[in-house]
Residue, then its C-alpha position, 0 to 999 in steps of 0.5 A: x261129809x263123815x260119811x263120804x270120808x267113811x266110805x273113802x277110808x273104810x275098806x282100807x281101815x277095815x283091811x288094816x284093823x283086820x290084819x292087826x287082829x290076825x297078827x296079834x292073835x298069831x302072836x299069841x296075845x289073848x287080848x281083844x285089840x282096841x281103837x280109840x275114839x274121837x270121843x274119848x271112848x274106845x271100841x274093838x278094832x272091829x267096830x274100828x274098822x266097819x266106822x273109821x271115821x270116829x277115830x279121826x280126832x282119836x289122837x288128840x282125844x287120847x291126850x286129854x282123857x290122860x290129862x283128866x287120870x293123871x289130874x284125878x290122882x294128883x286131887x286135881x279134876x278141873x284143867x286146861x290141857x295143852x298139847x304142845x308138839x312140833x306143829x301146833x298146840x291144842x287145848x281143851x277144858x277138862x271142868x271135871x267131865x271132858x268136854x264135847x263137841x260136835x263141831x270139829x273140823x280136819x283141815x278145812x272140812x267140818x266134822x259134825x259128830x261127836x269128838x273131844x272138844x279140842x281148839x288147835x293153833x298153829x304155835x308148835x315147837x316147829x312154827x316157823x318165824x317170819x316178819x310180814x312186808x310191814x315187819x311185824x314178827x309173825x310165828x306160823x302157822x307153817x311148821x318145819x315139821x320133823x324133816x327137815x325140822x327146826x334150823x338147830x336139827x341141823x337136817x337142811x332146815x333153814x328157816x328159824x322156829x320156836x325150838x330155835x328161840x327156845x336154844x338162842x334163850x337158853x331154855x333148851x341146852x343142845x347138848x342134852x337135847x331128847x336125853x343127850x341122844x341128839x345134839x343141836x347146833x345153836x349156831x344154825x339156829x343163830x344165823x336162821x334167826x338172823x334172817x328176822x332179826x336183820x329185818x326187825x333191826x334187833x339183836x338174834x337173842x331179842x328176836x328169839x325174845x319176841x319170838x317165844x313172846x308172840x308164840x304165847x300171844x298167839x296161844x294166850x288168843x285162843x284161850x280167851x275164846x275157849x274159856x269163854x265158850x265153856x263159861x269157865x273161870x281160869x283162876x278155878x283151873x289148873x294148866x296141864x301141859x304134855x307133849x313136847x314142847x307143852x312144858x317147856x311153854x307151858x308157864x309162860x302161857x300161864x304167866x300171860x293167862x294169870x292161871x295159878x297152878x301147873x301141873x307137869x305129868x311124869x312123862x308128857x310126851x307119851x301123855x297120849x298113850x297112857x289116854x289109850x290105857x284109860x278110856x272106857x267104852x263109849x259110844x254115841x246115838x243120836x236121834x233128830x227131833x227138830x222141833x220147838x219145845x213148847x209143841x214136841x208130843x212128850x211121847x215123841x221125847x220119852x221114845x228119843x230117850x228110851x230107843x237110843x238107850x236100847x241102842x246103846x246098851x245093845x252095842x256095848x254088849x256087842x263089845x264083849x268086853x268086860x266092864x265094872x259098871x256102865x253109865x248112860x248119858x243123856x244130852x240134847x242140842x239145843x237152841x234158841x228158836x232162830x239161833x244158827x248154833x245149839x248148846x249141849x243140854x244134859x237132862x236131868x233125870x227123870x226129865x220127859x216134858x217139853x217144858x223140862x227140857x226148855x229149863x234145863x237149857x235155860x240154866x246152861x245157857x246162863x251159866x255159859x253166856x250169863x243171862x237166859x231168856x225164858x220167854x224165848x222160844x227153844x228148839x230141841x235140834x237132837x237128842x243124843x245118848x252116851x253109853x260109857x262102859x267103865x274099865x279097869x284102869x292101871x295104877x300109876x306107879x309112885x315114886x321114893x320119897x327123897x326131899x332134898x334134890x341136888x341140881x344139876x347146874x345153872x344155865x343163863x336164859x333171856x325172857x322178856x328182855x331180862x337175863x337171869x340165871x335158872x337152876x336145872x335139874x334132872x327130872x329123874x333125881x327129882x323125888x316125892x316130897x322135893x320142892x325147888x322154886x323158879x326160875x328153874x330148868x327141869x330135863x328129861x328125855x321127852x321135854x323139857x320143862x321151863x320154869x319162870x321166876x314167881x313159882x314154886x314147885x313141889x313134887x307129888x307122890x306120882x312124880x307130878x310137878x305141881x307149881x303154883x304162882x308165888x303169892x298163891x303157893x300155901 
């Protein structure tokens, strides 16, 4: 399937990339024009345009590898990043390394190579709200998009979203919505609201309650899957929210899962674009071996290795592009002989047996499920080899010290069935050192950030809100 979906999109992809080139360089711009990748790595557009396919899943990958930049300069390497937009809400674990995977899919089709792992649900800022024939309330995973958008857009939507739950319970003020440049209708959003509320025999303002309710519900499911599938511990983990909507949901979720810490980035809606400015190099070569552990010639294991090595340190000089140190990583998908689904094994060094690699499979698959069967036979499906070519990362610019921050007002808002007064600030007069607690509103062009009684914020040198749950906070 991704090579049918290569041959597809190439010609049209290579025409595109190699127009950009052209223009660019009749610009003027010296700079060798980059892609991003699937995988978390970039290439030239170039090698962009002779294999589009691996930049499919480029876009949520960005995201991510921003997550982790901006996590390492805050001291923070462990985070489940959430990217809330207005179609759905993708998440990722990032424990200190990105995770991968091989088993992605784009809309209904399977993508087997190698992408950022990323686990997508229908529960964006434009998830539409609906009550089943039994009543029960459901939250997308049809989304009103950008056009004609949420009801409150006032652009012909009709139908009620999780934005318009949002302005009903006071988190979004539609006077100072996108920096005050657009305005909402809080009243369009009243009526489309009352289509559902008229149905579940509730008040608007309760729906729009239940509403942001089911929306975590429905985020808080896929977490449980994911956390598990990495063997992770959330309470070791801090929630990333960008996009968005992610931080304006982001403690909710968080209140559900238990996590306690948050970190809001200065600007997550353009999260995104600063994963481009940071990824490095990567590629990826994979070499099928198919074969039980116990009886794979060690030759045949040592000639997987060192060919796709060779292969990879091939293309990066290719590249042409200037690197402060390269690294190689070697990683094979393994099973347990008769098992329909493998696990990514990373060798050690050095390691070239059979038997070597069937123990390093053992320790991951106990420290992913808990237990390890070394009687078992075990199957070695791949091997695959990761170049990753390390760039010059731009700096993050800090911001002034300034520890006392005037807010700006207070606005009512309605969460589980309780009203309470929140304090709202502007991100911008938010200076390194402030510290405010919540239940508070934080406003800035891009998002808005809703935070929920029992935490307390602190701004960082970067412009980072770092919160942590009360009884954690130091």
């Amino acid at each position: 399937l991704v090579t049918v979906i290569n041959a597809y999109v190439g010609r049209k992809m290579q025409r595109y990339f190699n127009h950009l080139t052209d223009e660019a360089a009749t610009l003027g711009m010296p700079a060798r024009v980059l892609s991003t990748k699937s995988n978390g790595g970039v290439m030239t557009a170039s090698s962009a345009g002779q294999a589009p396919v691996q930049t499919l899943l480029s876009g949520p990958a960005s995201g991510v590898i921003g997550a982790q930049y901006v996590g390492r300069m805050a001291g923070v390497k462990r985070l489940l990043t959430v990217d809330m937009g207005g179609t759905s809400a993708d998440i990722a674990v990032v424990d200190e390394t990105i995770a991968l995977s091989t088993t992605n899919k784009a809309g209904d089709f399977p993508l087997i190579m190698p992408a950022v792992d990323v686990s997508s649900i229908g529960a964006g800022g434009g998830s539409i709200v609906w009550a089943d024939p039994f009543g029960v309330l459901k939250v997308g995973p049809q989304s009103a998009g950008a056009s004609p958008g949420p009801a409150s857009y006032d652009r012909g939507g009709d139908q009620p979203t999780v934005t318009d739950a949002y302005v009903i319970s006071g988190i979004l003020d539609p006077e100072r919505f996108l920096g005050g440049t657009m305005r909402l209708d809080p009243e369009r959003a009243r009526v489309a609201m009352d289509r559902v509320s008229a149905h579940l025999g509730r008040s608007v303002e309760e729906t729009a309650d239940i509403v942001l309710q089911v929306a975590t519900a429905n985020m808080y499911a896929e977490f449980v899957p994911a956390l598990a599938q990495h063997g992770v511990d959330p309470a070791d983990f801090a929630l990333f929210p960008y996009g968005g909507a992610g931080p304006t949901h982001a403690f909710m979720l968080a209140d559900e899962v238990g996590l306690r810490r948050v970190i809001v980035p200065p600007n997550p809606g353009t999260l995104c674009a600063l994963g481009c400015l940071v990824a490095d190099l990567r590629a990826d070569f994979v070499r099928t071996i198919f074969a039980d552990c116990s009886r794979v010639p060690d030759a045949v294991l040592r000639e997987a290795v060192v060919s796709g090595e060779e292969e990879a340190r091939g293309w990066i000089a290719d590249q042409q592009i200037a690197v402060e140190d390269t690294v190689v990583l070697r990683v094979a998908d393994m099973r347990y002989k008769g098992q329909s689904f493998e696990i990514a094994v990373e060798l050690p060094a050095g390691a070239s047996t059979g038997s070597e690699w069937a123990e390093a499979f053992h320790q991951r698959y106990a420290a992913i499920y808990g237990y390890a069967d070394r009687a078992a036979e075990t199957e070695i499906i791949n091997v695959r080899t990761t170049i990753v070519g390390r760039v010059r990362k731009p700096q993050l610019a800090r911001i002034d010290q300034r520890a006392a921050s005037q807010p700006r007002g207070v606005r009512r808002v309605r969460l589980h069935g309780h009203a309470f007064d929140a304090v709202v600030y502007d991100r911008a007069d938010l200076g390194a050192g402030a510290q405010f607690v919540g239940p508070a509103i934080v406003e800035q062009y891009d998002t808005t950030t809703f935070i929920t009684p029992s935490w307390t914020v602190e701004v960082d040198a970067y412009g980072n809100l770092i919160a942590e749950a009360a009884s954690h906070a130091g």
